[in-house]
DSSP file (Angstrom, degrees, kcal/mol; ACC not computed):
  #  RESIDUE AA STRUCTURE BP1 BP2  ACC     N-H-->O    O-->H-N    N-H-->O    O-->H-N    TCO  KAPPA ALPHA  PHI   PSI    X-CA   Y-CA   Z-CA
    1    1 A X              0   0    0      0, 0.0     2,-0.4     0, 0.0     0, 0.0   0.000 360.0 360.0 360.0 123.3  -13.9    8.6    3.9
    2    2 A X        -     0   0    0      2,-0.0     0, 0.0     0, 0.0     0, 0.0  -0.661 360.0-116.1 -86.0 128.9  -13.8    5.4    2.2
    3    3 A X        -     0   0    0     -2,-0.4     2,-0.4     1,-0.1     0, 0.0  -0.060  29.0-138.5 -59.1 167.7  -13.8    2.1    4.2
    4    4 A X        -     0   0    0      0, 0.0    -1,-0.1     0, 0.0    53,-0.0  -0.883  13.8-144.9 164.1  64.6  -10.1    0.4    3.5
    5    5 A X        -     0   0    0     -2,-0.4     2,-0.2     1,-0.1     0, 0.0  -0.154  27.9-110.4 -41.7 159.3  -10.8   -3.8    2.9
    6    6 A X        -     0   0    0     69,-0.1     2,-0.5    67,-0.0    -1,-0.1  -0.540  36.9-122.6 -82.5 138.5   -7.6   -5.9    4.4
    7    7 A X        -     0   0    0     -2,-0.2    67,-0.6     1,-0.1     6,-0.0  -0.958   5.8-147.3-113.1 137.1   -5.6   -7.5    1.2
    8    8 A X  S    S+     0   0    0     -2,-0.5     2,-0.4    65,-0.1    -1,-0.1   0.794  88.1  59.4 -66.3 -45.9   -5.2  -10.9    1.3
    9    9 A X        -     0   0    0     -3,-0.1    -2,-0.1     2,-0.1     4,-0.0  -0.709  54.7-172.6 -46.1 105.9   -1.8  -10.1   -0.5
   10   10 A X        +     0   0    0     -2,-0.4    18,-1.9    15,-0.1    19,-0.6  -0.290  69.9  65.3-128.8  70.5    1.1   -7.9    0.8
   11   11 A X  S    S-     0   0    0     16,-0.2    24,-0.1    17,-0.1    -2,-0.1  -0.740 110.0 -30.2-137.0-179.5    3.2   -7.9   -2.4
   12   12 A X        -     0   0    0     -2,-0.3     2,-0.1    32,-0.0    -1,-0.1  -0.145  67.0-134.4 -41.1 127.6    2.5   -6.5   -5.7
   13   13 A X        -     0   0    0     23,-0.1    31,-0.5     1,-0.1     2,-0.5  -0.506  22.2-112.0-102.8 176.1   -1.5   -6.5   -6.4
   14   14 A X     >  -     0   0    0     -2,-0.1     4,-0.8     1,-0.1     3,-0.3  -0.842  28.7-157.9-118.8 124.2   -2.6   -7.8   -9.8
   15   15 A X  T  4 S+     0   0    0     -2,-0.5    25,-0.2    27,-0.4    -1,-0.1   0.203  79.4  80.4-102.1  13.0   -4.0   -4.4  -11.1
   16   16 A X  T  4 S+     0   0    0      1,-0.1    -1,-0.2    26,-0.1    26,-0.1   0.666 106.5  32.6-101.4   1.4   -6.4   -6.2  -13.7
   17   17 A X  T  4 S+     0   0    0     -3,-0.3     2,-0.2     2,-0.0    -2,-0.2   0.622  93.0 102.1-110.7 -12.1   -8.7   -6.8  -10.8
   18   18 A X     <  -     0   0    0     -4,-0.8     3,-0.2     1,-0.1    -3,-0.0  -0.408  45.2-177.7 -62.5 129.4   -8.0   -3.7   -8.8
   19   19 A X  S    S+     0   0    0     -2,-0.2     2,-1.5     1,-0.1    -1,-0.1   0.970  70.7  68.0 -82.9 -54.9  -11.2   -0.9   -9.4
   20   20 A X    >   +     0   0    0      1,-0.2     3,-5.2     2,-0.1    17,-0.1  -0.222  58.0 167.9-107.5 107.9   -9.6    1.5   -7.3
   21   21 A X  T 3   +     0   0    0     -2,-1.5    16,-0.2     1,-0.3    -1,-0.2   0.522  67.2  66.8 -78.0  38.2   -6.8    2.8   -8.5
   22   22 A X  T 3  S+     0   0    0     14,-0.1    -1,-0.3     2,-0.1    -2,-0.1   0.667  85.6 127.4-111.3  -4.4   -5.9    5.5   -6.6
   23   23 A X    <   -     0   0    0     -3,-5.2     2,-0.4    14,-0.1    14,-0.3   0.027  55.7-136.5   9.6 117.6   -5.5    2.9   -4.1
   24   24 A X        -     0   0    0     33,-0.1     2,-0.3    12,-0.1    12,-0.2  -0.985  12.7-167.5-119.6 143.5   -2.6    2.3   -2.0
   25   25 A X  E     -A   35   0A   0     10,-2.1    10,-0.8    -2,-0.4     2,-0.2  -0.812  17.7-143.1-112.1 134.6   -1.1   -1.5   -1.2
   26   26 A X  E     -A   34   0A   0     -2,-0.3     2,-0.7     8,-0.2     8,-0.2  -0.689  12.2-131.3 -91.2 153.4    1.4   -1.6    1.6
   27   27 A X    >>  -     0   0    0      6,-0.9     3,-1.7    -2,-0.2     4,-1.3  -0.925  15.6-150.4-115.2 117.3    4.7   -4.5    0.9
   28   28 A X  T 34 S+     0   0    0    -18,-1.9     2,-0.8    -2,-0.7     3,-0.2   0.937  95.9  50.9 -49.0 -43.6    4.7   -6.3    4.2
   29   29 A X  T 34 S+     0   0    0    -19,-0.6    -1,-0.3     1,-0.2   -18,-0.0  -0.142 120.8  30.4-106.9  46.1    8.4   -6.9    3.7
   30   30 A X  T X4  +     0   0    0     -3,-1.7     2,-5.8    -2,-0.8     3,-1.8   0.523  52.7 176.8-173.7 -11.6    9.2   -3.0    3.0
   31   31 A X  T 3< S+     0   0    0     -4,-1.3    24,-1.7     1,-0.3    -3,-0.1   0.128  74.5  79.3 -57.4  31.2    7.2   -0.5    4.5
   32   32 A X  T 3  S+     0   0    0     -2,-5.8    17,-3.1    22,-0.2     2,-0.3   0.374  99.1  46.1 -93.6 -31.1    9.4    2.1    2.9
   33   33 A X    <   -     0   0    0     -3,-1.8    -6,-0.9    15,-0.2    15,-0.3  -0.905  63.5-167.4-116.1 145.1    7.6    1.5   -0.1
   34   34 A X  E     -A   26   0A   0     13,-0.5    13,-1.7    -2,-0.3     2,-0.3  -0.696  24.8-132.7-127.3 175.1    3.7    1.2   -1.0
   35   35 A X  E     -AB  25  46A   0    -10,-0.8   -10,-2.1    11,-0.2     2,-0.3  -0.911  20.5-163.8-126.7 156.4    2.7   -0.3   -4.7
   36   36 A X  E     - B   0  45A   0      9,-1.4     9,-3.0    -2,-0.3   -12,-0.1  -0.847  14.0-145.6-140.3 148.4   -0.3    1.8   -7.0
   37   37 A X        -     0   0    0    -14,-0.3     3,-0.2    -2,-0.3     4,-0.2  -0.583  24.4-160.4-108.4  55.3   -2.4    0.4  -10.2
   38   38 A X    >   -     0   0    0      1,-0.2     3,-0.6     2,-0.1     2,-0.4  -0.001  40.7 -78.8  -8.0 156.2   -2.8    3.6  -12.4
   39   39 A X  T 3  S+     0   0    0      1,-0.2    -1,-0.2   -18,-0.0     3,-0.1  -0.594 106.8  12.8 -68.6 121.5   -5.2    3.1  -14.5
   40   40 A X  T 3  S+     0   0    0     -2,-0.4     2,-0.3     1,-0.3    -1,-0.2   0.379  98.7 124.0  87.9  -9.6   -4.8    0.9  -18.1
   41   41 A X    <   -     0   0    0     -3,-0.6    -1,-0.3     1,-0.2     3,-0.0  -0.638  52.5-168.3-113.8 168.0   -2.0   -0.1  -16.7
   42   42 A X  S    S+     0   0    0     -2,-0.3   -27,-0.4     1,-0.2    -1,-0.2   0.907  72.5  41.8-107.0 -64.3   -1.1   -3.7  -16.1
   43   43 A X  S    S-     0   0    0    -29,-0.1    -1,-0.2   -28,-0.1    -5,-0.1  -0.482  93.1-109.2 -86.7 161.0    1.6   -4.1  -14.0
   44   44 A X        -     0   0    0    -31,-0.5     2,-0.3    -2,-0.2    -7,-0.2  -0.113  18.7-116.7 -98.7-160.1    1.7   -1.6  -10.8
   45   45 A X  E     -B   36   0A   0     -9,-3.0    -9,-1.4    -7,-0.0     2,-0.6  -0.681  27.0-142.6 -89.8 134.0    4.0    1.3  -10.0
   46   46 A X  E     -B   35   0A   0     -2,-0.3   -11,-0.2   -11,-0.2     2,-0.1  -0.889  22.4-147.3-113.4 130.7    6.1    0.6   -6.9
   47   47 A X        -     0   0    0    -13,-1.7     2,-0.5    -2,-0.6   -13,-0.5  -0.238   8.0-136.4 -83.9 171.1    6.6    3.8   -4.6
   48   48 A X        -     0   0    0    -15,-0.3   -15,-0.2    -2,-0.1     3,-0.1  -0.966  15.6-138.6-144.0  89.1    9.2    5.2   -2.4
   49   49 A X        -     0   0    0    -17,-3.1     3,-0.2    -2,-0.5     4,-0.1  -0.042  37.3 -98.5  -6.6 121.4    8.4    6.6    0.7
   50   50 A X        -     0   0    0      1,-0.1     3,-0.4     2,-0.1    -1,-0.2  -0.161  58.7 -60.8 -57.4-175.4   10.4   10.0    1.4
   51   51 A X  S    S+     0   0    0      1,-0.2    -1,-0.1    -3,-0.1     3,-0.1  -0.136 129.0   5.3  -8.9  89.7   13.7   10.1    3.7
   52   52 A X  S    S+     0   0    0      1,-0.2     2,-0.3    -3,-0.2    -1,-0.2   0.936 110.7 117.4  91.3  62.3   13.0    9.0    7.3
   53   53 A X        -     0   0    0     -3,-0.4     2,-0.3    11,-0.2    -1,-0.2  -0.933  40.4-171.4-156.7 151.9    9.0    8.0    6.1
   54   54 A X  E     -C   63   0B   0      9,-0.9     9,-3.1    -2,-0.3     2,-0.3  -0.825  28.8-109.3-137.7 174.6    7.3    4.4    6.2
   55   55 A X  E     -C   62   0B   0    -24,-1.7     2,-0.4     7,-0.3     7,-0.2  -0.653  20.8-161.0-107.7 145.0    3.9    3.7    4.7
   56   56 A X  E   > -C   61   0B   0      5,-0.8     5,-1.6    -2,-0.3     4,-0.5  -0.798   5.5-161.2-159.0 124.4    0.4    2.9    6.6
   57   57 A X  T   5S+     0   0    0     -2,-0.4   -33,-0.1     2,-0.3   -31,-0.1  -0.059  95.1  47.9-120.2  -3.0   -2.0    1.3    4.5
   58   58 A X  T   5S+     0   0    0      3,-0.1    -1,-0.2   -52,-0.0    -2,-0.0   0.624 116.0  50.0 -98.2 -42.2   -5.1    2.2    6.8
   59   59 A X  T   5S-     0   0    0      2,-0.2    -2,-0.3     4,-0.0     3,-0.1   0.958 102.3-143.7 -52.8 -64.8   -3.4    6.0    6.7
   60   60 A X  T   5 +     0   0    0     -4,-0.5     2,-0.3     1,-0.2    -3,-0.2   0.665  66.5  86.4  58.3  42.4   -3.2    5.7    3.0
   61   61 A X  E   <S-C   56   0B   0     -5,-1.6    -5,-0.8   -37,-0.1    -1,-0.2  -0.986  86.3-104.2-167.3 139.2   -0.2    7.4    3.3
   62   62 A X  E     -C   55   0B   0     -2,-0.3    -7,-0.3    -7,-0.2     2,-0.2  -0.613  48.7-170.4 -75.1 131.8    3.9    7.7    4.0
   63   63 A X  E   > -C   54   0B   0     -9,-3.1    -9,-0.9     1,-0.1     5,-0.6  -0.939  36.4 -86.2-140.4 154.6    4.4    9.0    7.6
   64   64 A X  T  >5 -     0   0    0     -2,-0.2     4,-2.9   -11,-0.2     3,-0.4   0.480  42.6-120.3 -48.6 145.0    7.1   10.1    9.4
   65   65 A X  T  45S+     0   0    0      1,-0.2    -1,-0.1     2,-0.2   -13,-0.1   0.981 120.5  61.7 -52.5 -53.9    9.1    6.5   11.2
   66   66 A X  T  45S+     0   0    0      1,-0.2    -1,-0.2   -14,-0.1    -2,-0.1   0.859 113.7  38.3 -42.0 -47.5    8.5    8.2   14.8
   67   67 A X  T  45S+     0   0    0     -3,-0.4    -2,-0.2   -13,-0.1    -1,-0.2   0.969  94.4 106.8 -68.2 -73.0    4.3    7.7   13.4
   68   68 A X     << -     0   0    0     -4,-2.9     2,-0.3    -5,-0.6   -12,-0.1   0.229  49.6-178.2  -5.0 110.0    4.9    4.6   11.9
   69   69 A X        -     0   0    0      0, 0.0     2,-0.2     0, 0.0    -2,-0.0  -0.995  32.5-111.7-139.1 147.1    3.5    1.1   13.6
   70   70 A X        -     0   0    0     -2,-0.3     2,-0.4   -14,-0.1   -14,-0.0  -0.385  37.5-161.4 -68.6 110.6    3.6   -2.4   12.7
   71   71 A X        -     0   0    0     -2,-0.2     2,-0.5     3,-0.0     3,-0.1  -0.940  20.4-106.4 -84.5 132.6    0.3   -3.4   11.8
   72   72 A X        -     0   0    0     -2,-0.4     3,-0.0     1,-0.1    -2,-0.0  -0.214  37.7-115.0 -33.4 105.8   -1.0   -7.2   11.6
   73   73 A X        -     0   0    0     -2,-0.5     2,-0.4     1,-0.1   -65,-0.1  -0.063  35.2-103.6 -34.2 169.2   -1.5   -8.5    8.3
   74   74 A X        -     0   0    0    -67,-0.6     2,-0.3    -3,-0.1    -1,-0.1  -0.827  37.6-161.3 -86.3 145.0   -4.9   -9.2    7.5
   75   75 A X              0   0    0     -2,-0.4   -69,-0.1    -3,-0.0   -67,-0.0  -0.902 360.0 360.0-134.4 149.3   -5.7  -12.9    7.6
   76   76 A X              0   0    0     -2,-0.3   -68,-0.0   -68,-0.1    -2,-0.0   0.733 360.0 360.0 -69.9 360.0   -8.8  -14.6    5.9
């Protein structure tokens, strides 16, 4: 299980320095949607949580609202 750095960022990451792109980035001000860097590609994809789902960026993963909690941003 791979360890999960804090982004200094919680908007759209600049995918010409992200390595891993299977990587998911939560938007602080959305957490209906998460953003991905495919690979070669420059700007990234932004996703959509299903129906009744929010995103958790430690999770790597949409889960259900009821699951769903407000994390603290990471701060430097």
């Amino acid at each position: 299980q791979q360890r999960y750095h804090g982004q200094d960022i919680y908007a759209e990451p600049e995918c010409s320095i992200v390595t891993d792109h299977s990587r998911m980035f939560r938007d602080i001000s959305d957490p209906t949607h998460y953003w991905i860097c495919p690979e070669g590609q420059e700007k990234a994809d932004y996703i959509q949580c299903p129906d009744n789902y929010a995103f958790m960026e430690k999770e790597q993963k949409c889960v259900i609202w009821e699951e769903w909690k407000w994390v603290e941003p990471y701060t430097k």
